[in-house]
N, CA, C and O atoms as a DFTB+ gen file, in Angstrom:
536 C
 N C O
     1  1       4.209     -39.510    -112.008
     2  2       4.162     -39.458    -110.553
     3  2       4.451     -40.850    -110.013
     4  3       3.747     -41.815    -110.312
     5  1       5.629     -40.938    -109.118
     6  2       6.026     -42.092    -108.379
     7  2       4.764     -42.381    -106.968
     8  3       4.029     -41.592    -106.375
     9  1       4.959     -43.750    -106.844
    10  2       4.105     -44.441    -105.494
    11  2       4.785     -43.894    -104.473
    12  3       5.999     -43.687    -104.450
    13  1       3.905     -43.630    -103.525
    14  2       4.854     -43.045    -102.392
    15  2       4.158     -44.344    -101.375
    16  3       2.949     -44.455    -101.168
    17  1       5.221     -45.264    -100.816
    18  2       4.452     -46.182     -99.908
    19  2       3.976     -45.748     -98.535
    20  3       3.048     -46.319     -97.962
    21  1       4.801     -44.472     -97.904
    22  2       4.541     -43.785     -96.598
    23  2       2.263     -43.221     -96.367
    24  3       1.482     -43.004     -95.440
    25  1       2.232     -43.257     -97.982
    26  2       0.737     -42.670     -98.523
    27  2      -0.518     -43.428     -98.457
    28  3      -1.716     -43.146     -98.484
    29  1       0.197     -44.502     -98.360
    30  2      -1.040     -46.069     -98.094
    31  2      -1.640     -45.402     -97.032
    32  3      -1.024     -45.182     -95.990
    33  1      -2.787     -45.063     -97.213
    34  2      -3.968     -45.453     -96.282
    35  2      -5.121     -43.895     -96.216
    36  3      -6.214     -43.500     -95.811
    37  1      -3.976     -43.513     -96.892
    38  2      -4.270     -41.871     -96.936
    39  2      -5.183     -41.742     -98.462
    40  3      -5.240     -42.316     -99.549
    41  1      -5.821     -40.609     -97.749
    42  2      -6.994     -39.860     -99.310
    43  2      -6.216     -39.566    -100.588
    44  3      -5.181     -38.901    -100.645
    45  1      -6.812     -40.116    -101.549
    46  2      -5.712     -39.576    -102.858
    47  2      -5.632     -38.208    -102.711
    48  3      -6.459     -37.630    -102.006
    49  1      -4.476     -37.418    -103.455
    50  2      -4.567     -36.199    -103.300
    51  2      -3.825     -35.643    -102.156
    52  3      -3.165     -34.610    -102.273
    53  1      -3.915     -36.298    -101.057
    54  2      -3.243     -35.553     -99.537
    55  2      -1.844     -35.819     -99.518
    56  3      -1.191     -36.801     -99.871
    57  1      -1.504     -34.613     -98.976
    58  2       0.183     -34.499     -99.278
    59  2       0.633     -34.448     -97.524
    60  3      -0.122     -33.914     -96.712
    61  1       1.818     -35.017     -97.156
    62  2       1.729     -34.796     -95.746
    63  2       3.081     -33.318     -96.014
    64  3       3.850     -33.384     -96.973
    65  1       3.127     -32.249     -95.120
    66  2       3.548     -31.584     -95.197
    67  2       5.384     -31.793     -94.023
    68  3       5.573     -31.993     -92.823
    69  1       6.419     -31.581     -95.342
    70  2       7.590     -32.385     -94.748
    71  2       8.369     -31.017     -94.746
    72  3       8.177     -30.241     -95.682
    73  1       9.022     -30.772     -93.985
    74  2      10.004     -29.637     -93.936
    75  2      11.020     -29.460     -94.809
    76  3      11.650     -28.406     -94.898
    77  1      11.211     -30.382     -95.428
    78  2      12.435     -30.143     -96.984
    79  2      11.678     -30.668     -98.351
    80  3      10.649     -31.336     -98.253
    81  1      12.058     -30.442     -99.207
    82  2      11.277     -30.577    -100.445
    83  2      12.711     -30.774    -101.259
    84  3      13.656     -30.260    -100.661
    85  1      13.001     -31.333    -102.338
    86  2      13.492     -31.664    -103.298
    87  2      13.643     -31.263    -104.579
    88  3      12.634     -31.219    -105.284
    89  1      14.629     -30.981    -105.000
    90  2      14.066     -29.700    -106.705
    91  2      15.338     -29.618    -107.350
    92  3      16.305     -28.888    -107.127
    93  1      15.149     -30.477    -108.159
    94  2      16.440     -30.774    -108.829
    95  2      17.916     -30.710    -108.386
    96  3      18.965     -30.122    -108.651
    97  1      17.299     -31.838    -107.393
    98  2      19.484     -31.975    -106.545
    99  2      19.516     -31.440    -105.508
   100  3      20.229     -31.771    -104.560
   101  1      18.463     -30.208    -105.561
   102  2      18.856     -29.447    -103.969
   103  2      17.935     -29.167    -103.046
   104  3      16.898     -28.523    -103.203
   105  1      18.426     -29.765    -101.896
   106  2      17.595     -29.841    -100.669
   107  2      17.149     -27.785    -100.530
   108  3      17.700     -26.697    -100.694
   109  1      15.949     -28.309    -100.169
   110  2      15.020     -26.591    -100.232
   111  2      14.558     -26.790     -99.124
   112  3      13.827     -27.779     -99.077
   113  1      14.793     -25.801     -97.440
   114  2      14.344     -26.139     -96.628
   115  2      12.709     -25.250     -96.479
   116  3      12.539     -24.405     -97.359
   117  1      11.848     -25.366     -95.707
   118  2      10.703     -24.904     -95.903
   119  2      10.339     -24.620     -94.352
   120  3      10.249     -25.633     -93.658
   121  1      10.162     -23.627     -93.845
   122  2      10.259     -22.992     -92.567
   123  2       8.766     -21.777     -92.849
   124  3       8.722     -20.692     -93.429
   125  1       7.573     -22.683     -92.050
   126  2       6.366     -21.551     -91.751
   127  2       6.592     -20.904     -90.508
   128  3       7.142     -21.502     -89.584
   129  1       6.202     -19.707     -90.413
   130  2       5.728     -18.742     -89.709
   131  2       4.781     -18.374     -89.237
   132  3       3.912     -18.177     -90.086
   133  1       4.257     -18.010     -87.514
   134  2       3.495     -17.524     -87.684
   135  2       3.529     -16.529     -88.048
   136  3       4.700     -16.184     -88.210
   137  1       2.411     -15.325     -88.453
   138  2       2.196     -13.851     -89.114
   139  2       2.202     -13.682     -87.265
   140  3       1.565     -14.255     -86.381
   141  1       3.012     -12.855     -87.261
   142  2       3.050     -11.613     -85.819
   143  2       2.229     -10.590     -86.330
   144  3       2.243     -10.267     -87.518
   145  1       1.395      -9.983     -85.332
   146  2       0.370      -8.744     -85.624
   147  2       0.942      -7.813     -85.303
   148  3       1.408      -7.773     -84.164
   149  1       1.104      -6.760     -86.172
   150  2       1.628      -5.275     -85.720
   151  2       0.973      -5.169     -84.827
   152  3      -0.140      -5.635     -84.583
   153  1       1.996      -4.188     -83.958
   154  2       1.599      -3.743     -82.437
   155  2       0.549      -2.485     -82.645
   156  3       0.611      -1.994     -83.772
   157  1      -0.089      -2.081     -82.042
   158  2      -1.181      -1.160     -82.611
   159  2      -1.812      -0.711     -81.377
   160  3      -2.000      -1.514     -80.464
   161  1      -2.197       0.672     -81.270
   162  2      -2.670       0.997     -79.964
   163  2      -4.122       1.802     -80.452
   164  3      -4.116       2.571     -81.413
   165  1      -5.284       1.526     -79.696
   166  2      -6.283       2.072     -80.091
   167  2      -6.590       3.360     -79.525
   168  3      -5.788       3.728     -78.667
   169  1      -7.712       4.278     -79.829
   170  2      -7.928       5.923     -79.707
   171  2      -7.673       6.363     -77.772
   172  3      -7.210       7.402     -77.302
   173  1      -8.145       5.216     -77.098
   174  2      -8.167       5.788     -75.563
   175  2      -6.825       5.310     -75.245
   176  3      -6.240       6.199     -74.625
   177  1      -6.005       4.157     -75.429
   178  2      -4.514       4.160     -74.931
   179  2      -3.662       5.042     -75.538
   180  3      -2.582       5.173     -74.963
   181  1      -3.884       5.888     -76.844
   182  2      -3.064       6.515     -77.207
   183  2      -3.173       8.317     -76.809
   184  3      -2.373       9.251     -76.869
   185  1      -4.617       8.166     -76.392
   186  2      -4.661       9.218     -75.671
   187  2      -4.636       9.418     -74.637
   188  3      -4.674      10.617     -74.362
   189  1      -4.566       8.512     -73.546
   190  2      -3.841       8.510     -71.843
   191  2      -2.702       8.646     -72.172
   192  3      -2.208       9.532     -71.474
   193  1      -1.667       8.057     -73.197
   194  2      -0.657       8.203     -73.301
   195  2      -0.076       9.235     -73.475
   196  3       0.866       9.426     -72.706
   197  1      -0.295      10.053     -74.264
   198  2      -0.443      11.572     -74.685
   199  2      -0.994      12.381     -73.732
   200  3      -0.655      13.552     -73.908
   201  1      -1.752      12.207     -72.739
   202  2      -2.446      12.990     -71.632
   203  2      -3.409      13.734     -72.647
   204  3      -2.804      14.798     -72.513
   205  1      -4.259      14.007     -73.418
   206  2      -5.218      14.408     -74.447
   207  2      -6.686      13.928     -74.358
   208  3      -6.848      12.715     -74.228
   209  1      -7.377      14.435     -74.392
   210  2      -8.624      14.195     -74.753
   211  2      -8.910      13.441     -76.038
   212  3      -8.674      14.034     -77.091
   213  1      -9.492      11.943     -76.088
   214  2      -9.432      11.451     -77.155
   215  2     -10.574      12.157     -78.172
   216  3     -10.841      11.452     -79.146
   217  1     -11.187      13.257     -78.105
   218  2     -11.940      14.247     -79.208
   219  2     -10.591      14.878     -79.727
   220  3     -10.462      14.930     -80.950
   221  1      -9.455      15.418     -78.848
   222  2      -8.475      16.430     -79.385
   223  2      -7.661      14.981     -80.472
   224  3      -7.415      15.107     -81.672
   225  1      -7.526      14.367     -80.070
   226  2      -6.531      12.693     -81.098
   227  2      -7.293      12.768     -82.360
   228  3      -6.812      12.973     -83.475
   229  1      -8.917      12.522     -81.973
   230  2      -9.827      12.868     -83.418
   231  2      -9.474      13.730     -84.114
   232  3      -8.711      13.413     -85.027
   233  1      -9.822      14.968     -83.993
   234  2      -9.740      16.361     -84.508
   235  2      -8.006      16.550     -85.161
   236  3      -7.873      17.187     -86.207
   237  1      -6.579      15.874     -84.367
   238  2      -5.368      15.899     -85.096
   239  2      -5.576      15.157     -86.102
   240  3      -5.300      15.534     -87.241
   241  1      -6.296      13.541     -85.734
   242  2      -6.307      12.723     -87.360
   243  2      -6.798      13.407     -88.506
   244  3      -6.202      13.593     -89.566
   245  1      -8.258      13.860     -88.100
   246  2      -8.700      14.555     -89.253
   247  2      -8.257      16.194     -90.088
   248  3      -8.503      16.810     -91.125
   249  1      -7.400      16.337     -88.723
   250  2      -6.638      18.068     -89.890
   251  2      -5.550      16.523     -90.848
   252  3      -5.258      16.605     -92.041
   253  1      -5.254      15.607     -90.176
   254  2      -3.887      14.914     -91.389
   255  2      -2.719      14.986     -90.519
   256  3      -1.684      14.587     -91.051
   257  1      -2.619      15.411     -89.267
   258  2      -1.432      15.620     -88.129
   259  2      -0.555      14.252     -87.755
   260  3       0.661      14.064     -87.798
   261  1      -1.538      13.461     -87.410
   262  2      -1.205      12.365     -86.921
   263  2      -1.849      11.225     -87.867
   264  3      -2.752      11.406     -88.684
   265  1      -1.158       9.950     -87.564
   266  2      -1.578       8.937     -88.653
   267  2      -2.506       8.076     -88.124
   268  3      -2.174       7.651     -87.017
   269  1      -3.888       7.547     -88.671
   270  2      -4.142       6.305     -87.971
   271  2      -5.109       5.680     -88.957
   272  3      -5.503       6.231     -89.985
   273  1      -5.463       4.426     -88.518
   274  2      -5.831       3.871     -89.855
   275  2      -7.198       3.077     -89.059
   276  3      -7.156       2.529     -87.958
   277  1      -8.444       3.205     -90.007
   278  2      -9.751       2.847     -89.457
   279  2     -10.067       1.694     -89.449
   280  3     -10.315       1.376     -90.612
   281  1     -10.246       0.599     -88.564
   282  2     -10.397      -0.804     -88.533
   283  2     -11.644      -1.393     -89.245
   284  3     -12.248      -0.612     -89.981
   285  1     -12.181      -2.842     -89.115
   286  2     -13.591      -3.206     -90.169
   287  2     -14.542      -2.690     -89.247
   288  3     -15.601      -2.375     -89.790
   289  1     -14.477      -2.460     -87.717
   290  2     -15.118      -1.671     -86.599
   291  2     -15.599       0.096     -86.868
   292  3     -16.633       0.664     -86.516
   293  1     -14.369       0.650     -87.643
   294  2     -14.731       2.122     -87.532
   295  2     -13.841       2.371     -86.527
   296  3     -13.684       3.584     -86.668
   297  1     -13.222       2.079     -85.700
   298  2     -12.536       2.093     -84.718
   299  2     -11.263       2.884     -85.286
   300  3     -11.087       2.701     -86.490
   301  1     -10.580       3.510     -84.815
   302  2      -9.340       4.359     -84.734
   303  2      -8.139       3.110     -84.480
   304  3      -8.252       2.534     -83.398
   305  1      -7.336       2.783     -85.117
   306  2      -6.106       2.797     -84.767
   307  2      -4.364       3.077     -84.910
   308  3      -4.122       3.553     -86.019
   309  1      -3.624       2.969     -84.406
   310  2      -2.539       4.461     -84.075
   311  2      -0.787       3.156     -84.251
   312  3      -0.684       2.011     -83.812
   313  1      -0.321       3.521     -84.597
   314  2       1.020       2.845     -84.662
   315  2       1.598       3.331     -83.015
   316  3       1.034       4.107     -82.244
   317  1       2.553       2.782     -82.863
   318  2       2.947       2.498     -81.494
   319  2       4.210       4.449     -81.277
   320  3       4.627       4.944     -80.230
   321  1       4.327       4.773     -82.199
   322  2       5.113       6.036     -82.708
   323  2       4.181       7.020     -82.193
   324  3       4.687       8.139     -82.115
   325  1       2.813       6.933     -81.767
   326  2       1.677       8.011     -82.201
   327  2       1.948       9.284     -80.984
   328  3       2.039      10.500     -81.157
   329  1       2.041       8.406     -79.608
   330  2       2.082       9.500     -78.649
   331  2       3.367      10.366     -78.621
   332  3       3.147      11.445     -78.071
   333  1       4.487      10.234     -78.998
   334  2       5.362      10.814     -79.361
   335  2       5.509      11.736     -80.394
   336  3       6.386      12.583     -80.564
   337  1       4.226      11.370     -81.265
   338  2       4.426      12.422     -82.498
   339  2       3.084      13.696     -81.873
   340  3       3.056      14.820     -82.375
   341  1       1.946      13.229     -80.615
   342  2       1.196      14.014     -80.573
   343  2       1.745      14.754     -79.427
   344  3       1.237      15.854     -79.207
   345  1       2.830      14.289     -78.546
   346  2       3.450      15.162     -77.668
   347  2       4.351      16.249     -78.615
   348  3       4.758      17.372     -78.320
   349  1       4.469      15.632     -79.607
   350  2       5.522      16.748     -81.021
   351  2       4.880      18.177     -80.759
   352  3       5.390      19.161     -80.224
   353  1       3.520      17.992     -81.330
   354  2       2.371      18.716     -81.937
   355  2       2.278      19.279     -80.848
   356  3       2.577      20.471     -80.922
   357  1       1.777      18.682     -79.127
   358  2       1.549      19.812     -78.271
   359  2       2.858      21.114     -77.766
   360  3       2.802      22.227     -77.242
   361  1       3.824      20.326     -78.209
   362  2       4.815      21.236     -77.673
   363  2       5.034      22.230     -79.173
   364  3       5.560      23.343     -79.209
   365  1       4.707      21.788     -79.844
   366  2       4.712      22.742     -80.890
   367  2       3.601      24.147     -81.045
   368  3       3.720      25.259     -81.561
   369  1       2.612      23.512     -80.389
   370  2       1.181      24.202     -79.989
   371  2       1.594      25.453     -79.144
   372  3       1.606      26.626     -79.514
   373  1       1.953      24.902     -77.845
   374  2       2.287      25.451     -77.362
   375  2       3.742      26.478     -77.312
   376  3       3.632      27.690     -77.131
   377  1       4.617      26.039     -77.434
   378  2       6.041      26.740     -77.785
   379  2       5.919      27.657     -78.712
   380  3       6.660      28.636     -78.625
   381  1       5.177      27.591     -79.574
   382  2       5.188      28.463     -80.605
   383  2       4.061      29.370     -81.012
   384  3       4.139      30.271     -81.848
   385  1       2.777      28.945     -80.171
   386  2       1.034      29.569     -80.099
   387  2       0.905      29.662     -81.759
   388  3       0.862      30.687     -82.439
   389  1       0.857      28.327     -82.182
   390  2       0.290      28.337     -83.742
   391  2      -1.116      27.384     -83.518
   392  3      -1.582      26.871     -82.501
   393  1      -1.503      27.387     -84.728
   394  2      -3.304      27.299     -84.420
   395  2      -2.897      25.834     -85.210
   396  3      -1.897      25.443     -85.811
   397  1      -4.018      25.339     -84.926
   398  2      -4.060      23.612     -85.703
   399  2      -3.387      23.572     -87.457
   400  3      -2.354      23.087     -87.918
   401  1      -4.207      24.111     -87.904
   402  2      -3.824      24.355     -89.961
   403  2      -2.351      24.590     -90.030
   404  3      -1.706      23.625     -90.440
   405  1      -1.471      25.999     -89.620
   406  2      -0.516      25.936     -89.559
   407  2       0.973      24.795     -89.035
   408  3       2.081      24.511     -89.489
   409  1       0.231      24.480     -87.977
   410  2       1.161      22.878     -87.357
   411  2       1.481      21.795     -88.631
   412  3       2.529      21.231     -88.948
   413  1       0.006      21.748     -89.271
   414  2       0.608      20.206     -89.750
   415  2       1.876      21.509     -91.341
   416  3       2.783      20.862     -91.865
   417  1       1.775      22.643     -91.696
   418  2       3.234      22.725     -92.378
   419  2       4.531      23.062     -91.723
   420  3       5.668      23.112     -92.193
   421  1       4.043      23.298     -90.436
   422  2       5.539      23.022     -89.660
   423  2       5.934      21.782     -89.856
   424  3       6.981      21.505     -90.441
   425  1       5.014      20.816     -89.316
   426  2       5.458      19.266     -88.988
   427  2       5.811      18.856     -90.469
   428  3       5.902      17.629     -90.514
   429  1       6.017      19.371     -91.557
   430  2       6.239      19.340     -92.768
   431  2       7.582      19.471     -92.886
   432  3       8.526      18.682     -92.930
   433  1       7.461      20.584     -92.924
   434  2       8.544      21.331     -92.652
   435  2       9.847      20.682     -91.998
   436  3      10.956      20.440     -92.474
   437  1       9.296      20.489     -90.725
   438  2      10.283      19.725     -90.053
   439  2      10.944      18.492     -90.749
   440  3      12.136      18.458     -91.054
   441  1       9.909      17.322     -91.005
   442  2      10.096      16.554     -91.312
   443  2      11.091      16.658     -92.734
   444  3      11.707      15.594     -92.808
   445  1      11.395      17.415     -93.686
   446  2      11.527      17.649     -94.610
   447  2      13.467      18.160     -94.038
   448  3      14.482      17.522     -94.319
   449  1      13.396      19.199     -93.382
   450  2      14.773      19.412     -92.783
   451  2      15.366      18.070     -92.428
   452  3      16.317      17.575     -93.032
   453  1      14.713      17.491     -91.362
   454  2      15.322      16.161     -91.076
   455  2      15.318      15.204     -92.314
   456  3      15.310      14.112     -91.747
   457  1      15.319      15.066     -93.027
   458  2      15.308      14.049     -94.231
   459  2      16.837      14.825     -95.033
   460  3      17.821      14.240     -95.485
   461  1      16.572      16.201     -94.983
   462  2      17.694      16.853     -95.394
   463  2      19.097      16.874     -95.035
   464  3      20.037      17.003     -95.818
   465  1      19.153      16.730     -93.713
   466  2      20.202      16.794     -92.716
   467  2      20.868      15.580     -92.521
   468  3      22.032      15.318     -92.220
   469  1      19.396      14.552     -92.873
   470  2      20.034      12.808     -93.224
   471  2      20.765      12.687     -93.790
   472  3      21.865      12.370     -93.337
   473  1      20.432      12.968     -95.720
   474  2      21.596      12.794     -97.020
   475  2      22.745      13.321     -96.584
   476  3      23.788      12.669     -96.542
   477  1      22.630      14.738     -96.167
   478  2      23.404      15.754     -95.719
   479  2      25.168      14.797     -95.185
   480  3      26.318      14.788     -95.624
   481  1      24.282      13.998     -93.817
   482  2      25.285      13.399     -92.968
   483  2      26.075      12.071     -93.803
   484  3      27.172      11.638     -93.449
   485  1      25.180      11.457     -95.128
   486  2      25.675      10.580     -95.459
   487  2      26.201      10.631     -96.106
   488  3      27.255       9.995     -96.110
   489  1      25.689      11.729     -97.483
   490  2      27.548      12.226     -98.351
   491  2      28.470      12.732     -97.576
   492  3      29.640      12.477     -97.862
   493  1      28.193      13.526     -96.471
   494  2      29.570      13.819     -95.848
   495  2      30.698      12.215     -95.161
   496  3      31.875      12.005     -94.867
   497  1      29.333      11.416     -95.199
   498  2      29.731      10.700     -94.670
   499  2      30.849       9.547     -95.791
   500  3      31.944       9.037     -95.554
   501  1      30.058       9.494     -96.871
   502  2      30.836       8.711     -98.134
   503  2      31.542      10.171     -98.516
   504  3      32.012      10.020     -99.643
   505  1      31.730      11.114     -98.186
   506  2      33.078      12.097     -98.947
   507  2      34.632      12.070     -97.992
   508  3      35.789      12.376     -98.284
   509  1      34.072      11.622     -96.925
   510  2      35.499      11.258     -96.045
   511  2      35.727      10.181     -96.343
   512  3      36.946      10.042     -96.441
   513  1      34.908       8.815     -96.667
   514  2      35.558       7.437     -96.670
   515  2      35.986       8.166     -98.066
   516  3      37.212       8.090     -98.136
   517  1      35.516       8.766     -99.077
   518  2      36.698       8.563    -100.410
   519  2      37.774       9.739    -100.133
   520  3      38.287      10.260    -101.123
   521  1      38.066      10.091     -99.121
   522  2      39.453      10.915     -98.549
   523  2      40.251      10.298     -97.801
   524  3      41.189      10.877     -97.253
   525  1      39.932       8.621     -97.612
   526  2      41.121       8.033     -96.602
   527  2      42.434       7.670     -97.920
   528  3      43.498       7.053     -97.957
   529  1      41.973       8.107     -98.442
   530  2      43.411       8.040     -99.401
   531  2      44.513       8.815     -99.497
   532  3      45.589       8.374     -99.902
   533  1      44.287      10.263     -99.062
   534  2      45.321      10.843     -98.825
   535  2      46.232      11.140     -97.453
   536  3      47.277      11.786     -97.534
């Protein structure tokens, strides 16, 4: 380990923190971040949002309908996607007069077509690029 003279005065051990670092020949730049917090909406904004009774938001988490994940509080919280997937569910409720149990294998269901219809679009989609040849 070389003297660093910039270090005079400083605690052995303390490193001052420099934005490039050195490593055999090549400059390594070093760029912190802050951590951004996922956006996250808790049980009563996601249920004004939804127009719902936040007991009915409960009762979807716990059939498995909707997603949300329990904080160190106990607290409910909902990805920013949530009221859109529980407006899914009411219009599904309704449009179709199916009872809670049945919904979440529609929303299965669904989800499963659309995943289908995805690949679907993308080999069609790589079977024309390998037809610009003729």
């Amino acid at each position: 380990m070389t003297h660093d003279p910039r270090s005079a005065g400083r605690a052995p051990g303390h490193r001052q923190a420099t934005p490039t670092a050195r490593q055999s020949g090549v400059n390594v730049v070093v760029r912190r971040y802050a951590m951004d917090p996922v956006p996250r909406l808790d049980l009563d904004a996601v249920a004004r949002r939804a127009s719902l009774h936040p007991e009915v938001v409960r009762r979807f988490v716990a059939l498995g309908l909707v997603d949300a994940t329990r904080g160190a509080d106990g607290r409910l919280w909902f990805d920013q996607s949530a009221p859109s997937a529980l407006a899914r569910i009411q219009r599904l409720r309704a449009g179709l007069h199916l009872n809670y149990a049945s919904l979440g294998l529609v929303l299965d269901l669904l989800d499963r077509i659309s995943e289908l219809e995805d690949a679907l679009r993308r080999s069609n989609a790589g079977a024309r690029s390998d037809e610009s040849w003729i």
